[in-house]
C-alpha positions as CSV (number, residue, x, y, z in Angstrom):
1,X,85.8,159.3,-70.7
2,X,89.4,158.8,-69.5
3,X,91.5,155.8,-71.1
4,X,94.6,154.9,-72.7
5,X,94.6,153.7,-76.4
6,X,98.3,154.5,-77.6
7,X,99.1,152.2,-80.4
8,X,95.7,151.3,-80.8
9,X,94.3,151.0,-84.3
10,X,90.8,152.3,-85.7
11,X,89.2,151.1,-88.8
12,X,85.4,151.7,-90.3
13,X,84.9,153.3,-87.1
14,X,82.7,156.6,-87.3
15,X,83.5,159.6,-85.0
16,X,81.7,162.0,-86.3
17,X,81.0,164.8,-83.9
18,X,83.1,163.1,-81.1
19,X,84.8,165.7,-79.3
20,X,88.5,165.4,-78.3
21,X,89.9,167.1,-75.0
22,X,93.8,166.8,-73.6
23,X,93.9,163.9,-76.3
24,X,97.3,162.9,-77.2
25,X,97.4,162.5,-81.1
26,X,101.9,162.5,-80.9
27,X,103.2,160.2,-84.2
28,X,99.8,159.4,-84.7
29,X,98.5,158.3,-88.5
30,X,95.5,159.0,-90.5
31,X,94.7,157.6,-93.7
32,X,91.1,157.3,-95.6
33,X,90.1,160.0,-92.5
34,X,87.4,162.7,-93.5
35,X,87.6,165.8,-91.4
36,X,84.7,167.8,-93.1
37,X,83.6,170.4,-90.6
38,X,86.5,169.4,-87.5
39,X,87.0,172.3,-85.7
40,X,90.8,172.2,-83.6
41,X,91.2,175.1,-81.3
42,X,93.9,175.5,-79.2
43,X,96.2,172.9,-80.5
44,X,99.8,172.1,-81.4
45,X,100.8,171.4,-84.8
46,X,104.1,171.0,-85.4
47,X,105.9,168.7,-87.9
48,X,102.8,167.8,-89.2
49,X,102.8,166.3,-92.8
50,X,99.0,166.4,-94.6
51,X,98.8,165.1,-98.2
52,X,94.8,165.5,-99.5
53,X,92.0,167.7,-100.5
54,X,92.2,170.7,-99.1
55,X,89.9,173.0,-99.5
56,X,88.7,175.9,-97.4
57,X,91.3,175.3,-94.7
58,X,91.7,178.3,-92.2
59,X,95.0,178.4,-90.2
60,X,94.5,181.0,-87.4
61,X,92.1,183.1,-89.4
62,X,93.5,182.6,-92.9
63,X,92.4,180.4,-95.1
64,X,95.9,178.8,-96.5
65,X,93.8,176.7,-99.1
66,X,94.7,179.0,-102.1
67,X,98.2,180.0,-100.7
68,X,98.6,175.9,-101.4
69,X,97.0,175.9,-104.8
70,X,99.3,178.5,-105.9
71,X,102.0,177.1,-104.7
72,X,102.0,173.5,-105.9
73,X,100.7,175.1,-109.6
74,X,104.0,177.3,-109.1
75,X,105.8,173.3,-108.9
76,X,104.2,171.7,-110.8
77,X,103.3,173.7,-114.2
78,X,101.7,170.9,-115.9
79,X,99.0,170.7,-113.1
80,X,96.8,173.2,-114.4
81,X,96.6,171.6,-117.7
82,X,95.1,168.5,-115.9
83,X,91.4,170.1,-115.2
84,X,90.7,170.9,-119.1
85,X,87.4,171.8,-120.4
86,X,87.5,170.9,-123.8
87,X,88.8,167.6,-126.3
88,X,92.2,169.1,-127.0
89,X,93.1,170.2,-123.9
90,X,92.5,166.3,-122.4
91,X,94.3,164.8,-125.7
92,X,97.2,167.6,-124.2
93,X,97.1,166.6,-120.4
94,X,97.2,162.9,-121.7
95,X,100.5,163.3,-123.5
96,X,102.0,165.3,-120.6
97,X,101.0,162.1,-118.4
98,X,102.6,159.9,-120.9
99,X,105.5,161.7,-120.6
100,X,106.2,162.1,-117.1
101,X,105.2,159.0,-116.3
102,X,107.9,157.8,-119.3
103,X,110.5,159.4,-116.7
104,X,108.8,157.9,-113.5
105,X,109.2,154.2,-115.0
106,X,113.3,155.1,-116.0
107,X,114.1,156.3,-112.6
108,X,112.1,153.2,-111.2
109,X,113.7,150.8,-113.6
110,X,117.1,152.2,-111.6
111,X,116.2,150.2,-108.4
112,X,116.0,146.6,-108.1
113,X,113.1,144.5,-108.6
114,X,112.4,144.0,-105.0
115,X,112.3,147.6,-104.0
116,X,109.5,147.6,-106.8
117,X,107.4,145.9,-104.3
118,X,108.5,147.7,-101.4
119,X,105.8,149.9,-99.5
120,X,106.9,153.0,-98.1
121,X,106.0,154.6,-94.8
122,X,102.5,152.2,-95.4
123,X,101.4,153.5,-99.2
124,X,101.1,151.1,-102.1
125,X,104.2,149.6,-103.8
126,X,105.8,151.3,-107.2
127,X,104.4,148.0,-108.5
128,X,100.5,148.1,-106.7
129,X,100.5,151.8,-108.2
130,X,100.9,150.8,-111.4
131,X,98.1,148.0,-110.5
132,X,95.6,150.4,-109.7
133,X,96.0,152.8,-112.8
134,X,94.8,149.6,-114.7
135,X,91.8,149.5,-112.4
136,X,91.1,153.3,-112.8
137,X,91.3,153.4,-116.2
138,X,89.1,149.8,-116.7
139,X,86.9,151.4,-114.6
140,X,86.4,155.1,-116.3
141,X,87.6,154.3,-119.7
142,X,86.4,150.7,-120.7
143,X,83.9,150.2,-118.6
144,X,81.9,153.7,-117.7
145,X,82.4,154.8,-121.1
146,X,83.3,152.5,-123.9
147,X,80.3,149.9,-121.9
148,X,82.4,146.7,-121.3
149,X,80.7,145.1,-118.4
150,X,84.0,143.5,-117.3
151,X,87.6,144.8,-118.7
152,X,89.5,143.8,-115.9
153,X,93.0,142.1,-115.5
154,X,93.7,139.6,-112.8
155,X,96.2,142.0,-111.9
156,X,93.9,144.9,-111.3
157,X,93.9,146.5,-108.0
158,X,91.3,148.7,-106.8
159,X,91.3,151.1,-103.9
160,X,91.4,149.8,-100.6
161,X,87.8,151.2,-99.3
162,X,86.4,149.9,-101.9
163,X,83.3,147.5,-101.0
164,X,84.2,144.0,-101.8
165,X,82.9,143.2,-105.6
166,X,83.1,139.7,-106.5
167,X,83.1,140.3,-109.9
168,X,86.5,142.9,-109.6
169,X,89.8,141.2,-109.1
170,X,91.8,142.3,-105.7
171,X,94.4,140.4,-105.6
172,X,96.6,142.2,-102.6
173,X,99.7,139.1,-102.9
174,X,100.3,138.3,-106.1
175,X,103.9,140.3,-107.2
176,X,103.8,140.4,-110.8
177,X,107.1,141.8,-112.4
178,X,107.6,145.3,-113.8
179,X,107.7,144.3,-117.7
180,X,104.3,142.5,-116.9
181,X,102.5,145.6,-115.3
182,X,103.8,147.7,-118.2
183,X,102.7,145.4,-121.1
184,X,99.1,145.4,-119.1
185,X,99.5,149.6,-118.8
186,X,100.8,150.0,-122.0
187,X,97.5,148.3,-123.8
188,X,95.1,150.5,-120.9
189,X,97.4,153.8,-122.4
190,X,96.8,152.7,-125.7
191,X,92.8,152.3,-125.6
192,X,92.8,155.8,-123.6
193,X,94.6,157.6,-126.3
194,X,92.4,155.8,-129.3
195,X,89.2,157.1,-127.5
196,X,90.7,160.9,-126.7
197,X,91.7,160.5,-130.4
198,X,87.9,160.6,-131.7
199,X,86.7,163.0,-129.2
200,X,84.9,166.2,-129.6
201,X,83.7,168.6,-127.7
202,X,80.4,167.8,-128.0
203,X,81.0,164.3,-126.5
204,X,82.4,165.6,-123.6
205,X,78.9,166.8,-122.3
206,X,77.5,163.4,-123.0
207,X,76.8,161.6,-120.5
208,X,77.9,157.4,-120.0
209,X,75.1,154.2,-120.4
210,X,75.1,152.7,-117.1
211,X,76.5,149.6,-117.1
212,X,73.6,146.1,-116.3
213,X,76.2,143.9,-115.3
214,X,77.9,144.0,-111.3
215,X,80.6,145.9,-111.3
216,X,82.5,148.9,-110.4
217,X,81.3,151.5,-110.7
218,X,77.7,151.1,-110.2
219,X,74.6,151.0,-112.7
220,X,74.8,154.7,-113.7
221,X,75.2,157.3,-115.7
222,X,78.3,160.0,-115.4
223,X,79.6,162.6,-117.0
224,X,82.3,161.5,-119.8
225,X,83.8,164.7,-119.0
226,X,83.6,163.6,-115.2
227,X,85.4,159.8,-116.4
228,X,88.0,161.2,-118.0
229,X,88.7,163.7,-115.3
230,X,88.7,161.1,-112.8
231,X,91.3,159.5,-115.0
232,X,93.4,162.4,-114.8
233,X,93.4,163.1,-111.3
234,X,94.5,158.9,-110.7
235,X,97.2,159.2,-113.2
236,X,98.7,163.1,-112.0
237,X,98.1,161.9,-107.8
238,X,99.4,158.5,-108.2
239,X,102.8,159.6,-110.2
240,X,103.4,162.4,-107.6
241,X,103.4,159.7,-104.9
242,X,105.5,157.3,-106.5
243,X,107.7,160.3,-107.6
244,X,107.7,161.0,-103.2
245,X,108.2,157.0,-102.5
246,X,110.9,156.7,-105.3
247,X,113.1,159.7,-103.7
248,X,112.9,157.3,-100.7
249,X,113.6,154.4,-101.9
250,X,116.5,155.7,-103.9
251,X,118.3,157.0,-100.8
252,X,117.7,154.0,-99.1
253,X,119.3,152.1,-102.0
């Protein structure tokens, strides 16, 4: 089929095993896109910016998947320390988080308010970050594993592909200011660190009680090693791209 859709936009749309041919992709932007399996032969990439999971990703015959690991664990030191696989070593990767983060929030304290509420290039505000981290941990900390059927804050803001949950707060126009989303953050650090406080080792191969009440996430059990992981990952990912937006931001300003 031959047809022009430049500047179109697709969303919930599934492609999978569509084939592409002489298909002009220029400036194009992909967000929430899952290219499992995509084979792309005989194409141009040039200025090409991917941010991701990458895993397994073979560049004219070599797989440049590990030639990335090693270089963003040559970067970032600390990011090795975020996969641990016993109590102390999350109790250490929480305290590095708490730190970084501590400079994060100075350098974003340097811009006005407004900026704070500024997206960049499309990704969430400094401010709508900050929002979801409360939603992450709510949902892996006080609700997966300490059993509250509903911790949230108005101000929790959970990913965007997220089904709608009537019971979840999304509120995507409310712009609370920074002292308020840090007050809310500093009580979700808070109950974090109390519960990595009393863990052991043997807790970490525990698994959660699901949870009766609607919610997110779903009625069942995880992994608390697989919660507090997942806590991890939001905190280390989310920092890194405010760190990106913040550089922006900053020159701008």
């Amino acid at each position: 089929m031959s047809a022009d859709a430049v500047e179109s936009t697709f969303h919930d749309v599934d492609l999978s095993k569509a084939r592409f041919e002489n298909v002009d992709l220029t400036r194009a932007r992909f967000r929430e896109v899952d290219f499992t399996g995509a084979v792309l032969r005989s194409c141009a990439l040039v200025d090409v910016e991917i941010s991701g999971r990458i895993e397994k990703l073979t560049v004219n015959g070599v797989d440049v998947a590990p030639l990335v690991e090693t270089e963003l664990n040559r970067r970032y030191p600390d990011r090795v320390k975020m996969r641990p696989d016993d109590a102390d070593g999350f109790r250490d990767a929480w305290q590095i988080l708490e730190r970084l983060w501590d400079y994060t929030i100075e350098r974003a304290r340097s811009l006005p308010e407004s900026s704070l509420h500024e997206r960049v290039d499309g990704e969430w505000s400094f401010i709508e970050t900050l929002r979801h981290l409360l939603f992450a941990t709510d949902a892996w900390v006080s609700r997966a594993i300490l059993g509250d059927p509903a911790p949230w804050d108005a101000l929790d803001l959970p990913h965007d592909d997220m089904p709608e949950e009537p019971s979840v707060p999304r509120d995507r126009v409310v712009k609370p200011s920074l002292d308020e989303v840090l007050a809310l953050r500093s009580d979700r650090v808070a109950t974090v660190s109390a519960y990595l406080g009393t863990l052991d080792d043997a807790r970490l191969n525990d698994t959660t009680v699901p949870v009766d009440e609607e919610g997110y996430p779903e009625h069942e059990s995880f992994p608390v090693r697989q919660c507090l992981r997942i806590v991890l990952n939001e905190e280390w990912s989310h920092r890194l791209y405010a760190e990106r937006d913040l550089d922006t931001l900053l020159k701008v300003g």
